[in-house]
Phi, psi and omega in degrees: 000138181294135156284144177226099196235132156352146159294305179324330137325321186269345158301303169319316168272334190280302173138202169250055153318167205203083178281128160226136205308195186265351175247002192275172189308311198288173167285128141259146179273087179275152158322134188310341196261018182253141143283156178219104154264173189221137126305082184276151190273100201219075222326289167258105154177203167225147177188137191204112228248129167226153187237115161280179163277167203274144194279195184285319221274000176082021176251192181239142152292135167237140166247124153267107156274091163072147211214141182254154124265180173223165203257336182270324206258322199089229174301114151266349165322304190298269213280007157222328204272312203271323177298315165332313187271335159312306198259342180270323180290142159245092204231094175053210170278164198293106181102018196276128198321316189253162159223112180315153178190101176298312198226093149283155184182099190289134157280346167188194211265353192249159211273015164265022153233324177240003194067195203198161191235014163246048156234163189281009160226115237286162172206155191101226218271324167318282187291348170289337187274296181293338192300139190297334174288336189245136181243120145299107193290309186245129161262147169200099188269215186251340184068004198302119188272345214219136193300083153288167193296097155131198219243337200296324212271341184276331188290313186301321189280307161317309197291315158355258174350291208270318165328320172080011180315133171284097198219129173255171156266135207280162219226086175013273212293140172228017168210183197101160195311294161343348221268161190272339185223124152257082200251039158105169146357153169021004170243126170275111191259110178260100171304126199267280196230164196214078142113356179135006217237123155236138218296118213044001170238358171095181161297132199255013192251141177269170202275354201275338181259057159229013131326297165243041174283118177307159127333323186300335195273359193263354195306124155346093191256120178241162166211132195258129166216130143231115182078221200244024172259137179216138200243149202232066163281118205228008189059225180271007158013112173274172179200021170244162122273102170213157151247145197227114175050064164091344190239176160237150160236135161256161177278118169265318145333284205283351163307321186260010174325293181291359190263340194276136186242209193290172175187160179261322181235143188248108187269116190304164206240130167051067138052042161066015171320183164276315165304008198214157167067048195267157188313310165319300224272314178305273201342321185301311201287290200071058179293171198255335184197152183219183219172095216259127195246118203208178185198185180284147193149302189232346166093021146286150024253156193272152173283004195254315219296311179316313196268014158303314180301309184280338164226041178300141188237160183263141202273029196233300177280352210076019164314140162257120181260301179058175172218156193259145148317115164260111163229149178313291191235175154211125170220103200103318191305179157261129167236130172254120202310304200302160146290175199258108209296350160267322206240028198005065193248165194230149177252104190280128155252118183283342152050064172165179132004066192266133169221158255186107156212152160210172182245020169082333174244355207221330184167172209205134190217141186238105179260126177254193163279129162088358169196155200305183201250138166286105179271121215217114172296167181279155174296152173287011157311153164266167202278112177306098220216021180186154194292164177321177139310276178331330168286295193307274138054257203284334197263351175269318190267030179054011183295083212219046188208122180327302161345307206270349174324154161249175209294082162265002197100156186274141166279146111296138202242187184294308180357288208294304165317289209298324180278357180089350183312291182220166186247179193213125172284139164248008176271126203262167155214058181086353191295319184076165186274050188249000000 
């Protein structure tokens, strides 16, 4: 059961840290065995900061998962993402001319993930690549060759091109000498889906749709474990069949149904849509807290997603379990005041930053701006420390083709609408394709 405690407490499970809130100015200075992700607050858009553990040499790995521009704010790569990694990090010396950024990783194209280059000062991910302060060790995309429904990804491949830009296509297996990211001691980055690809079963979009496919459905689905902490990102990800303003979301979630396991913390999929986040896919996770990053714009986070989060039952008893909410801002969104009248779990708005440390054996603590820090013991799990069975599985039996997938459940396709088969809701709820 969740807790809310003194900082001085959180020295206690943590080590002998130097907690510092989440807006103030300094740098904190953590145990080498503590980790950090970050939730920046950058308003309809995503931007997610990760802190490995720190080496001999006292430095850290960082990964940026996906960099916005927003319509309301603009760079924020320039005006949030690079001072943040200048003033927050405790990533080697203080002031230092460059700033290392081990690992970028857009989950798709549209530009409340990645910016954009059409304008004359380039923003998102464009300007973290061109900027002179910052050096970017790895770009690691989706690899997508082909015109998805909307304009980022021709624009993202144009820049590749003309750029000459150094970019892998990011890879299932993450781990073994080979592996692409190394982000320290005890942590692991396990790729779910890639671009719509999910691990045995291949791509779940047939091919005659992947034309008028939203983006959101190409997203990048990653789960981060250090120890027995496991962090779960996924960009705009669906969990429907719908179409919305011209485009389809298909469910990708449920495509990854065997491979996904318990986990503690969940960065909500597509800024808390309706469309995302479907109920099967909680039972699977059970996240312990979760975390929404969302602004004016699309009327995220939607009322079904929320009380989905907060209130999801376990699925062999009915237990009510839920997870409480951290969302950056609310502006437009649903908000419920109350606690959640089966699991009393709450939806925290942080009007900031959220950050989010653990050391992986003991507990995972969530600092908003301005109040104590929350404290949430790890699940009694062991430390996931190689892929499911369904994956290994799938990776002995070479299985890497739709067609050739097993009964894991059906993705539905328009196909299926068009036979009557299943219906495709057509009723939007603001999300929109962003």
């Amino acid at each position: 059961m969740k807790r809310s405690i003194g900082a001085l407490s959180v020295l206690t499970l943590l080590g002998a840290a130097t907690v510092v809130p989440a807006g103030a100015a300094k740098k904190a200075e953590l145990p080498a065995d503590v980790v950090r992700f970050h939730i920046l607050n950058v308003g309809q858009g995503d931007a997610t900061i990760i802190e490995g553990p720190r080496d001999a040499s006292g430095d850290r790995k960082v990964m940026i998962v996906d960099a916005p521009e927003t319509r309301m704010a603009g760079n924020e790569s320039q005006h949030v993402i690079e001072p943040y990694l200048r003033n927050k990090l405790d990533d080697g010396p203080r002031a230092r001319p460059i700033l290392d950024v081990d690992y970028v990783i857009p989950t798709h194209y549209h530009l409340d993930h990645i910016g954009s280059t059409r304008s004359k000062e380039a923003t998102g991910i464009f300007y973290l690549w061109e900027a002179l302060n910052i050096r970017v060790g790895k770009l690691l995309d989706t690899g997508l060759d082909y015109d998805a429904a909307g304009e980022g990804e021709v624009n993202y491949r144009r820049w590749v091109k003309e750029n000459r830009v150094e970019r892998e296509t990011l890879r299932f297996d993450q781990q073994g000498e080979d592996r692409q990211i190394d982000m320290g001691e005890g942590m692991w980055v396990e790729p779910l889906a890639i671009g719509a690809k999910v691990e045995g079963r291949g791509r779940v979009v047939a091919d005659k749709w992947l034309s008028t496919t939203s983006q959101n459905d190409f997203s990048t689905a990653l789960v981060i474990h250090y120890k027995q902490f496991d962090f779960f990102v996924a960009g705009d990800l669906s969990g429907y069949l719908h179409e919305s303003w011209g485009a389809w979301y298909h469910s990708i979630e449920s495509a990854m149904y065997p491979h996904l396991r318990r986990l503690e913390l969940y960065r909500v999929n597509h800024h808390g849509s309706q469309w995302s986040t479907n109920y099967p896919f909680l039972q699977r996770i059970q996240p312990l807290a979760s975390v929404i990053s969302a602004g004016r714009g699309h009327k995220h986070p939607n009322e079904y997603a929320i009380k989905r989060i907060l209130g999801f039952e376990d699925y062999w008893t009915g237990k009510p379990i839920g997870s409480d909410i951290f969302q950056t801002q609310n502006d437009g969104g649903y908000l419920m005041e109350e606690p959640h009248p089966h699991t009393e779990k709450v939806q925290h708005i942080a009007n900031g930053d959220i950050i989010v440390e653990t050391d992986g054996v003991t507990s995972f603590v969530v600092h908003v701006p301005g109040r104590e820090p929350y404290v949430y013991p790890l699940h009694p799990d062991k430390a996931q420390v190689a892929p499911p069975k369904s994956v290994l599985e799938a990776r002995r039996r070479e299985v890497d083709d739709f067609d050739k997938a097993d009964d894991w459940g059906r993705v539905y396709d328009r196909d299926d609408v068009a036979a009557g088969r299943v219906s495709g809701p057509t009723v939007d709820d603001m999300g929109g394709a962003d």
